[in-house]
N, C-alpha and C positions, 0 to 999 in steps of 0.2 A: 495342452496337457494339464488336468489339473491337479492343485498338490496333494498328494496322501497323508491325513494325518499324521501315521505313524511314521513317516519317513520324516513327516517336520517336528514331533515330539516321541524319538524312540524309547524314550526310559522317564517315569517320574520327575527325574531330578532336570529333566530339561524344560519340561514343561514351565517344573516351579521357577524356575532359572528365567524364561522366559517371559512371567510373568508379574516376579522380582523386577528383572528388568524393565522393563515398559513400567512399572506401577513407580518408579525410582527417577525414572525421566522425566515424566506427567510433573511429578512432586518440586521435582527441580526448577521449574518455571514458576510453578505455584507460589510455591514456598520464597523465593527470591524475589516475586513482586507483591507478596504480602508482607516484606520487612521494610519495603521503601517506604521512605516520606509521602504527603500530599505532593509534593512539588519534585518524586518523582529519583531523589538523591538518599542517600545512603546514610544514615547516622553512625554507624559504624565503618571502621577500614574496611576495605572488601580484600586488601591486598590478603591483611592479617588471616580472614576469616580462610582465604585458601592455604593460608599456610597453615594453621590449624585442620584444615580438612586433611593434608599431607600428614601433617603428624598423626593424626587417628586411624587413616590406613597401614601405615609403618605400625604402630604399635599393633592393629588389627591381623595385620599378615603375619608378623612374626610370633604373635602369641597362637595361630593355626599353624604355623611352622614348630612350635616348641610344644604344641597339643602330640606329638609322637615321638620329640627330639629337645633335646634341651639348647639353652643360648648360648655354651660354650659351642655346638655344633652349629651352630645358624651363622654365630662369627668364621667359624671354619670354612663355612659353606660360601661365604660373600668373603673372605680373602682368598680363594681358591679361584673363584671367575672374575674375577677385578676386573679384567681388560671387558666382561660385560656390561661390568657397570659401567664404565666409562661410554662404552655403548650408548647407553640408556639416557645421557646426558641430552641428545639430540630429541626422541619423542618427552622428555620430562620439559624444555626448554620449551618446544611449542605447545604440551596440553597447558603450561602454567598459563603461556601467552591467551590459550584458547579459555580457561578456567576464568582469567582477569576480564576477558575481552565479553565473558555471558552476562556478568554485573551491570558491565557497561552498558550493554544491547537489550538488557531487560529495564533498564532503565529508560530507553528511547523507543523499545517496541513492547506489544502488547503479547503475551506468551503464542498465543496462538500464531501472530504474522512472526513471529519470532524463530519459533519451530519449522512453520513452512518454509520461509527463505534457507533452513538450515539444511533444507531437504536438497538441494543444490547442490552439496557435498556428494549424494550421490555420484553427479556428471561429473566433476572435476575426479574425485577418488578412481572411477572408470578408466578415465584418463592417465592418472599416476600410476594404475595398475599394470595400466597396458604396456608404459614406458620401462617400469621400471622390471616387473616382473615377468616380460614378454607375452602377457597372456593378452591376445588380440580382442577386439570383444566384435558379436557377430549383429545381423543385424536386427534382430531381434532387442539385442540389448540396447543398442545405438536408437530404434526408436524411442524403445521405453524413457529415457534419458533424456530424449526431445520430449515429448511427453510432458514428462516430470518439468524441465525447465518451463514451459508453456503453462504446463498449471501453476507455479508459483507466480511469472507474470498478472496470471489472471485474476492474483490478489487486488489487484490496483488499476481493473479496469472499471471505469469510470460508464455505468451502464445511462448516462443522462444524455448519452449522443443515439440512444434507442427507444426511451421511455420518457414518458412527459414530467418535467418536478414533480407537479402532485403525485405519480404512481409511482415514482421512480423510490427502487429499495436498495438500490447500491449502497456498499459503503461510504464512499466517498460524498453520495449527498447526502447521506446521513451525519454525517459528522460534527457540521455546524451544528447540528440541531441537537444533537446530543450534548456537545459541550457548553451550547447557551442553554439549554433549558435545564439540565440537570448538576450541573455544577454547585447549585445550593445545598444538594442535597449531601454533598461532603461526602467521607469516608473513604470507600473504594474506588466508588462512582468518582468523585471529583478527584483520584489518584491519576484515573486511565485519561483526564480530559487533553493532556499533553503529548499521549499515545500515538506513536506511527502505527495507524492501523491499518494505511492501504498499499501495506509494502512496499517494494523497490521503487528507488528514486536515486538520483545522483547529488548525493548530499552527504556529508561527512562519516552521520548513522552506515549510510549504503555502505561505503568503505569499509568500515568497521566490522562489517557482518560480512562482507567476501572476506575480510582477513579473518578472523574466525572460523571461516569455512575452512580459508586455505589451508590453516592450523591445525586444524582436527584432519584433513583429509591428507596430509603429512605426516602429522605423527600417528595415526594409524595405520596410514601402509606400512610407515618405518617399524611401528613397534610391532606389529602382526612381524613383518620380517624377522624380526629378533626373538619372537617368540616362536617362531616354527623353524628358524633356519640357525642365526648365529647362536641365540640360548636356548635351544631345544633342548637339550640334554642337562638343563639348570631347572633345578625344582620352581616350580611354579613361586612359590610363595616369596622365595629369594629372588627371582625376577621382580618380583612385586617390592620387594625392601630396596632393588637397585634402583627401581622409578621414581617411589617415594622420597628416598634418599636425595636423590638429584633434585626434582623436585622442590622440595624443602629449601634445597641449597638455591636454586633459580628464583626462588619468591622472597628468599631474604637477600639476595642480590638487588633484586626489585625495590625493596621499601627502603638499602641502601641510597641507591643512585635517587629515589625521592626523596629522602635524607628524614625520613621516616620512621626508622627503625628501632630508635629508642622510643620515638614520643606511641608507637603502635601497640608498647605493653607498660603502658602504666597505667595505674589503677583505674583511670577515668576513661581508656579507650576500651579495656577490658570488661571494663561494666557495661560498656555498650552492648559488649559480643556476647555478654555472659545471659543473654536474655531467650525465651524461648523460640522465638520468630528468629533467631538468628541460629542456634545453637543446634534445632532441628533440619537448618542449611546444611550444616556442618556433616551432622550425620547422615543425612540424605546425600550427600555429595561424595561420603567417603565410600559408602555403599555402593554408590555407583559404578566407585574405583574397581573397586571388588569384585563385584560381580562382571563385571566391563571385560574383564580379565581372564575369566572365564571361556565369555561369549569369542573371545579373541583365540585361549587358544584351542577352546575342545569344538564349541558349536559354528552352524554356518551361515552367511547370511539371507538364505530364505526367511528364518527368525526374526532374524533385525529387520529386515525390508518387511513383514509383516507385524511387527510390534512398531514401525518406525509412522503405516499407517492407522495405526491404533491409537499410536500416543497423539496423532494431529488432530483424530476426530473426539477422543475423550478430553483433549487440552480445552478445544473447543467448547463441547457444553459443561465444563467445571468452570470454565471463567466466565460463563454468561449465567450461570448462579453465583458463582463468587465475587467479580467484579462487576457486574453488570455490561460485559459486551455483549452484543448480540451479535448473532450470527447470520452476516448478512448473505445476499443472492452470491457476491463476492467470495466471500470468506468459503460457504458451500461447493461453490462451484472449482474453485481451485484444491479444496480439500479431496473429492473427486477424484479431479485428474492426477492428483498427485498421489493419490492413494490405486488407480488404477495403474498408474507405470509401474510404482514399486511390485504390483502383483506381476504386471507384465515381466518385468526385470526378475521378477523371482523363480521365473519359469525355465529361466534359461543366465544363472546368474555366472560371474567369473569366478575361477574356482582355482584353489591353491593351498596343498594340503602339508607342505614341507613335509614336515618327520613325525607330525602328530598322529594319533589315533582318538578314536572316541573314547570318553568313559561312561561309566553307571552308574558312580555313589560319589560321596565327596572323600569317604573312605578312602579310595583308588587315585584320587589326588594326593589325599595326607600321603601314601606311602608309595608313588608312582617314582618320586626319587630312586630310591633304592631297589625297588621293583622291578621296573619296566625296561623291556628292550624296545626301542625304539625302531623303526622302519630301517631297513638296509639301507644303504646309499644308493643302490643302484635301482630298489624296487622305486615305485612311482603312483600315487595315488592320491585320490582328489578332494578336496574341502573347498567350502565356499570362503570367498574373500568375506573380510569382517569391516564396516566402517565405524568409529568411533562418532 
């Protein structure tokens, strides 16, 4: 069956939403491996720059929360549901871990193999879905899945057991040749020469990017849960201040226990952050939050699974004018398949709609608080799961 437009974009503001998102994602890879060093490290805390991205959504959400209500009512609003925010302490705990742990992973991989191994999230998210929210998945979606796992594989097949050296266009024999012949030429080029570019491997990187997965495919089932079940009936935007909140609190826990946290804002580590390659992180990541938030509790994941293989093939030729990667038989050929499961999976995706409804304007958010009747308890209706 395939998809109808209008059932994947019913109203303006989804479309734009949609493609906010995706344009926000792309950015995020971008923008993180154009502030690193030649050698691939960080001149600034990366711990600090997430705690910063937290505080900009907090102020961001609450000043749309006080665009129809003022701050005495916002405090009203977050001592009235406390026991959610204490909630929220659980997905705030893993995205920080997932936030800290892209630094890391864009440091050792190149955004594209980066993005794909992330795609992985998919299988495992299927999985938590099925466990926690009893939605079984059928088999349609079980191939897709396999699929999708097979095409990230395929990053890191080594095409020289098929093709002769001289013809051979893998990535993998490509590499030497890359980092010895072009390395003089500095800049970008001699950034990416340290780059895991042929994906998975059993090596410390590997680890790091399953936990990441696991991260994100945790605290997004959890916080979709909390967003359509336990804080349904909590204004979107207050939701949004209990994340940040916690958040905040979890990433200066963080530069605690690294015994960090004074030396992270003084003059000399803030003039690192206060730079444009860094500061445009900031904003691009807070945005993300935001709109994230959105896609989690109104739209469904037909969207995401189609902007998920958008962003893998735009990542792609931005970073081989940006950086000079190319795009090898490799890198194609699992972009593909990875991007055909996700259509496949979108045809037939897991779907859980708690207490939510759609909306049309951002209007109908600003005053959905005091608005809205929300679904009966006993009616029962459907939305697509969301993965962060």
């Amino acid at each position: 069956m395939v998809a109808n437009w209008r059932d994947l974009f019913p109203t303006k503001l989804t479309f734009v939403i949609f493609i906010f998102y995706m344009t926000l994602f792309i950015g995020q890879g971008i923008f993180v491996t154009a502030s690193q060093e030649t050698n691939n490290s960080y001149k600034y805390n990366t711990v600090t720059v997430v705690l910063l991205t937290e505080v900009l959504k907090l102020l961001v959400s609450a000043s749309l929360y006080c665009r129809e209500n003022n701050l005495k009512s916002l405090v009203r609003d977050v001592r009235k549901d406390s026991n959610v925010m204490m909630l929220y302490f659980v997905p705030a705990f893993l995205y920080c871990l997932y936030n800290n742990l892209a630094f890391v992973n864009l440091a050792t991989f190149d955004p594209t193999t980066y993005y794909l191994l992330l795609q992985l999230r998919v299988v495992v998210t299927g999985v938590l879905f099925q466990i926690i929210f009893k939605k079984y998945l059928t088999k349609r979606q079980w191939i897709s899945l396999i699929l999708l796992t097979i095409g990230c594989m395929l990053k890191q097949l080594n095409f020289n057991s098929f093709y002769s050296d001289a013809n051979d266009d893998s990535e993998a024999a490509s590499i030497f040749v890359r980092n010895t012949t072009q390395v003089a030429n500095g800049g970008d080029t001699a950034k990416m020469m340290n780059k895991n570019m042929t994906g998975f491997d059993f090596s410390l990187s590997a680890l790091l990017i399953v936990a990441q997965t696991l991260f994100s495919c945790l605290a997004g089932v959890y916080n979709e849960y909390l967003l359509k079940d336990k804080g349904a009936e909590v204004n979107i935007f207050v939701q949004n201040v209990y994340m940040y909140v916690d958040s905040i609190v979890c990433n200066a826990i963080i530069l605690l226990l690294r015994n960090e946290f004074l030396a992270a804002f003084t003059r000399e580590s803030l003039s690192a952050i206060f730079r444009f390659n860094v500061i445009i992180i900031i904003v691009n990541n807070a945005a993300i939050g935001i709109v994230t938030s959105f896609f989690l509790k109104y739209m469904n994941s037909i969207l995401k699974t189609f902007a998920s293989a958008l962003e893998l093939l735009f990542t792609a030729v931005l970073c081989y004018f940006l950086f000079a990667i190319p795009i090898y038989v490799n890198t194609a050929l699992a972009i593909a398949m990875v991007s055909f499961a996700i259509y496949l999976y979108s045809q037939s995706p897991v779907v859980n709609m708690g207490k939510v409804r759609p909306i049309n304007s951002i209007n109908e958010v600003i005053h959905s608080y005091d608005k809205r009747k929300l679904l009966d308890s006993e009616d029962e209706t459907d939305l697509e799961m969301e993965i962060v």
